[in-house]
N, C-alpha and C positions, 0 to 999 in steps of 0.2 A: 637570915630569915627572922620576922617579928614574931617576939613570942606568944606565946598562944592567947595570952588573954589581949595583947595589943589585936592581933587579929581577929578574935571575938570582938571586939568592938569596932572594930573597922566597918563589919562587913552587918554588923547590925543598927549601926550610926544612919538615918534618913533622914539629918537635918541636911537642909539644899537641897532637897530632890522633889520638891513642890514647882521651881521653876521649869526644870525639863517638862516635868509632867503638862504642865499647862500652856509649855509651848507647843506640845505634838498635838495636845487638844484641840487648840487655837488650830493649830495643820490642819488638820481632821475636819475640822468644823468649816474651815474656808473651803478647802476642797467639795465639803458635799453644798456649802452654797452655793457655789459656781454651778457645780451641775446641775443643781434643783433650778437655779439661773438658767441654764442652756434649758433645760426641758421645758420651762415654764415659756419658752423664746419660741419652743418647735413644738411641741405637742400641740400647739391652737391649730398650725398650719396643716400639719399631717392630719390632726381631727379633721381640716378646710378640704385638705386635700383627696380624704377618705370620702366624706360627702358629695363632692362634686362626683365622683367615679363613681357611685352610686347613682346620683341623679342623673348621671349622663347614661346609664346601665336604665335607670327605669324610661328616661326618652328615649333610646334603641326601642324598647319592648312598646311607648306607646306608638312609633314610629312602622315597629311589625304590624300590630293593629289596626291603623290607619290605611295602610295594604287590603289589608283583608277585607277593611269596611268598600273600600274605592275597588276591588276584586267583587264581591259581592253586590255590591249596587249598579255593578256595570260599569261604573266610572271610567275602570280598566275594560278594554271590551274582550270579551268571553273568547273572541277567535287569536289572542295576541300569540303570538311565534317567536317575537324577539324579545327587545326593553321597551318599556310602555312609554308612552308619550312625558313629558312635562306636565306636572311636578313629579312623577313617579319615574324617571330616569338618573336617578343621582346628580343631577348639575342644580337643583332647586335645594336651597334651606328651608325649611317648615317648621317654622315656629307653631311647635306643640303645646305649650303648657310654662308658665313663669317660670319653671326650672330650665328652660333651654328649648332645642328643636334638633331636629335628624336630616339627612341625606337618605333618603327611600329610594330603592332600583327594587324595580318589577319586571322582570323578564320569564321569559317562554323560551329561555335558552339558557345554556349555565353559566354560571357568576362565580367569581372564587374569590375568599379573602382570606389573608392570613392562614396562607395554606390549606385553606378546607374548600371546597366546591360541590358546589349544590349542581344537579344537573337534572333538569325535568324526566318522570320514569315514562309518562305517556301525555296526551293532552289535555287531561284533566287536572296537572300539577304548574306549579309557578314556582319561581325562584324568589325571595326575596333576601335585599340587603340593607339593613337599615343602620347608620351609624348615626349615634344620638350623642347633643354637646351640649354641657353644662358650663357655663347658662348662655354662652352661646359661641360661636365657632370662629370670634373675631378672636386671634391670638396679638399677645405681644404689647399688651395692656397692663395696667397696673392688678388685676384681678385675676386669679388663677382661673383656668378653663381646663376639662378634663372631656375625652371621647370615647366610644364604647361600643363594638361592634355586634350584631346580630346577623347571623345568616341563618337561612331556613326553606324549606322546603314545606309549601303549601299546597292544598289539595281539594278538590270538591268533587266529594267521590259519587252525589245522589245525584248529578248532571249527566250522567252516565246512563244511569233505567231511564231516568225522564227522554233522553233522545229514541229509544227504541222503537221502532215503528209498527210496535203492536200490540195486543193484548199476552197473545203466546208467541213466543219467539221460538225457534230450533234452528240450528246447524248440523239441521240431517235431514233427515224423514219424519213425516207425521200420519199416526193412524187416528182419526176421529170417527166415535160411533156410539151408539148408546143415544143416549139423550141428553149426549153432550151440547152446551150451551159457553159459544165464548164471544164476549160482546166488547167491540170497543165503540159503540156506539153514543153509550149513554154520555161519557165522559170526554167532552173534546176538548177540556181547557189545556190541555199540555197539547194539543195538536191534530189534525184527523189522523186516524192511525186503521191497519189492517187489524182484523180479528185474529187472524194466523198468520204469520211470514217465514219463511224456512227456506233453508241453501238447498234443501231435495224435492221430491215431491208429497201430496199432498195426498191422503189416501182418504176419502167419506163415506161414513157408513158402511156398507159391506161392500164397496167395492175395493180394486186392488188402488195400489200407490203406481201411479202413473196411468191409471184406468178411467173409468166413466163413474161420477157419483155413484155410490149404490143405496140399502132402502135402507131407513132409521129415521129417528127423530130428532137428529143435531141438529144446531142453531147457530151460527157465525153471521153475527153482526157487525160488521166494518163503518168505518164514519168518514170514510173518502170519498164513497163513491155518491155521498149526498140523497142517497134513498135510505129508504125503512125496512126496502124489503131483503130480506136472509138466503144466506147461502148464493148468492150471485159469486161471479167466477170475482168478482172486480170487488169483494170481503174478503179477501184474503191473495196472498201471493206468494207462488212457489218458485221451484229451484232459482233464488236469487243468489246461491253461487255462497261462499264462507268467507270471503272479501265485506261482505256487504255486514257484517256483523263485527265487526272492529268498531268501529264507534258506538256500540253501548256495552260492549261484554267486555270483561274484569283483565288488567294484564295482570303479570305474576306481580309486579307493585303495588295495583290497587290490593290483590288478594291478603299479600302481606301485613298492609296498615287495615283492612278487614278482620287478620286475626289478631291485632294487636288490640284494637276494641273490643274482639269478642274476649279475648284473656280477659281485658280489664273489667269485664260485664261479669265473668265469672261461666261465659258459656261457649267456652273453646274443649272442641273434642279431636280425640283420632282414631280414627281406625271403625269399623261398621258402627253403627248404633242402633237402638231399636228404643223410640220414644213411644211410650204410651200412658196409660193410668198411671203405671206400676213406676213408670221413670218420665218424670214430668220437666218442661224445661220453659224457663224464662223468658218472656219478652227482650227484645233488644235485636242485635248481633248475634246468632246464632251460628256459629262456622265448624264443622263437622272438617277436618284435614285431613290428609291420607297419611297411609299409616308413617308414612317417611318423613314427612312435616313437608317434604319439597312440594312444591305447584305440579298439578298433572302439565305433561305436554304426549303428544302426537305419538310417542317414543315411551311413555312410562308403561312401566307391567301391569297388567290386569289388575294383579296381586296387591298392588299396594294401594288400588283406587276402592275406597270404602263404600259399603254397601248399605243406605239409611231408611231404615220403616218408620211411617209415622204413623199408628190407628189410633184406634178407641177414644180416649180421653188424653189426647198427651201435651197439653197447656196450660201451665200454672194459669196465666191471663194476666187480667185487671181486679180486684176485687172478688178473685172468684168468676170471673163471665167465663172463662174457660178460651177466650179468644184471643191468639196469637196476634202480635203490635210487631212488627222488626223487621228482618233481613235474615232470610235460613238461606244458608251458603255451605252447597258441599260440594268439596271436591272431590265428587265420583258418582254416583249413579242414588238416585232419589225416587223411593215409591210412597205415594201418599194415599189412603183407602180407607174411608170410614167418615162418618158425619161430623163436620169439626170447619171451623170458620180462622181463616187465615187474614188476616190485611196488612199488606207489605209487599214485600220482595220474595218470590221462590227462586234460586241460581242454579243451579245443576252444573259443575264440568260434563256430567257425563249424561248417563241417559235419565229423564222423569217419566214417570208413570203415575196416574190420577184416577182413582178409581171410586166416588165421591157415592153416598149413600144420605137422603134423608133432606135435610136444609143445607146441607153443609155448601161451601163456595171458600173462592179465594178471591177475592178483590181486592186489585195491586196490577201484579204485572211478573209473568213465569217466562224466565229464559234458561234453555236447556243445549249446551252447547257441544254433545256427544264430543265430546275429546278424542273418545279411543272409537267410540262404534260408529258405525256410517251410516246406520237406516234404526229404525223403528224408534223413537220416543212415540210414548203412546199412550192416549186419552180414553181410558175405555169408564163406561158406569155400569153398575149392576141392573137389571132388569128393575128394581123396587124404587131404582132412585136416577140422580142424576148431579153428573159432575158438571161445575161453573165456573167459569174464568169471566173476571168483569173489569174489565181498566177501569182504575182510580188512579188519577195523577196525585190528589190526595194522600189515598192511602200510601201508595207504593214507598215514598217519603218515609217512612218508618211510624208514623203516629208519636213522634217525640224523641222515640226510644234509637234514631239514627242524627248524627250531626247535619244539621243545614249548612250553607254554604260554604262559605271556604274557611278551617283550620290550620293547624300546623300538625302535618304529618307526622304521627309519631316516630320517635329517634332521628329527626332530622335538624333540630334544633343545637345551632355550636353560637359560640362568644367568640369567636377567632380573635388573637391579639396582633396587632400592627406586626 
């Protein structure tokens, strides 16, 4: 063993140990060149690579749009059942936009990609499939090309009132009396239409439902039968049977993307309500639910179908006019009574009652589809005043406050991957 002071300086001796050092740095140093090398080689491409899947991601989306426009302009025609003609069949490239172009399939059937499948809920929906290429779909070139899928489920839910063939519509029974007035005369731009149509019969004035007019002051003006003159048997038309009212009343689909609007409007309820001065409510979407959130059918309990007053004063409006713009949609039984102006849509699942005092009217378009009861929806005014129903194809349209033609159904939007 070396003595202590030779190993004292052994071990504290650093002359020579500048070249190790400087060769592990020199290591060190090569090493992280090379990589800064490699990444400087790949990070352009993946940046390249990032971009194209983006821009092929936003020509999918102009490629859904494009749909929508050739959907709504008719392009696509309104009655389609299957895949729509060329270019809207997927075998056509559509050059969108300098970033690239899509493959667009439009059907009236379902379509599946990448595992997710779109399938129409009724016939007011379309399937669409749009896959979009940046910058464009010729593979196997010296330039990278990237693809992007879009499915979706589109919808035109205001084509639905617009087919109705009347000013009041029911799926039951109707009592008319008072100095009720329901006119689909004035207004025939969406089509001539009956003042009243209904799957039961039709009850006027004081006489019975399935009886002989009796004595009052109503008014039913119709615009089919090409006269001016009121209350003819050929203004209106009874027991047309509950078949004949599927093409314009709501399925449990439309109802659902109905409350999906009204949530985001901020005017989705459940369970009875009672709107007036005291509790005023918004323009728009207005959908009142039952109390179980599910769609009434034939079979639901009394119990759960909510019960809606509307009197006094109970519409925030426009600027203070106090006049209801929208779509009131409930699912169960709707009584309205007191001097107050509606323009839009009134829906009822279950029974309406209209009991109108003063100026007040609704012009639009009232469908009342008694779900659970089988007779009496019912039109009655007070002696001092008088209740009004007046098609407007205009109004019924929501006055802004409803989507025009065709969107993308809420929650039905995926990116499905190859």
């Amino acid at each position: 063993m070396a003595p202590p002071k030779l190993r004292s300086a052994l071990l504290t001796n650093e002359r020579g140990v500048a070249l190790p050092l400087s060769m592990i740095t020199l290591v060190i140093l090569t090493v992280l060149i090379l990589g800064f090398m490699m990444l400087a080689k790949s990070e352009p491409v993946i940046g390249a690579n990032h971009a194209r899947v983006a821009e092929a991601r936003s020509v999918a989306e102009s490629g859904l749009e494009r749909a929508l426009w050739a959907l709504t302009t008719t392009v696509i025609p309104s009655t389609l059942t299957s895949t729509a003609a060329s270019p809207y069949n997927g075998s056509t490239f559509l050059t969108l936009n300098s970033r690239g172009g899509a493959f667009v399939t439009v059907s009236g059937a379902s379509l599946t990609a990448g595992g997710q499948t779109c399938t129409p809920a009724s016939t007011n929906e379309r399937c669409v499939l749009a896959i979009g290429w940046s910058p464009s779909n010729v593979t196997g070139t010296s330039q990278p090309v990237a693809h992007r899928q879009i499915l979706a489920t589109v919808m035109n839910i205001t084509t639905k009132p617009l087919d109705a063939p009347c000013a009041l519509c029911v799926a039951g029974e109707l009592q008319i009396s008072g100095n009720t007035t329901i006119d689909a005369k004035t207004d025939t731009s969406c089509g001539n239409k009956y003042a009243t149509y209904t799957s039961g019969c039709t009850a006027l004035g004081s006489g019975s439902c399935g009886g002989s007019p009796g004595g009052g002051s109503y008014n039913l003006k119709g615009g089919v039968d090409g006269n001016t003159t009121a209350n003819e048997s050929t203004d209106y038309q009874q027991n047309q049977g509950t078949a004949s009212f599927a093409p314009f009343t709501f399925t449990s689909s439309d109802l659902n993307s109905l409350k999906a609007l009204a949530k985001a409007n901020g005017t989705y309820f459940q369970g009875s309500q009672s709107f007036n001065s005291s509790n005023k409510v918004a323009n728009g979407i207005v959908f009142v639910d039952t109390v179980s959130g599910s769609n009434p059918t034939s079979s639901t309990s009394s119990s759960d179908l909510p019960s809606v007053s509307i009197n006094g004063n109970p519409f925030l409006g426009t600027a203070g006019n106090g006049i209801f713009q929208g779509w009131l949609i409930v699912n169960g039984s709707l009584a309205i009574s007191g001097n107050m102006e509606i323009k839009g849509l009134v829906y009822s699942a279950n029974d309406f009652s209209y009991n109108g005092t003063g100026t007040g009217a609704i012009s639009g378009l009232v469908i009342s589809q008694n779900i659970l009861d089988a007779s009496a929806t019912s039109i009655d005014t007070s002696t001092a005043g008088n209740s009004a129903i007046t098609l407007s194809c205009d109004d019924v349209k929501g006055g802004g406050y409803v989507p025009q033609g065709w969107y993308v159904k809420p929650g039905s939007y995926f990116e499905p991957h190859d």
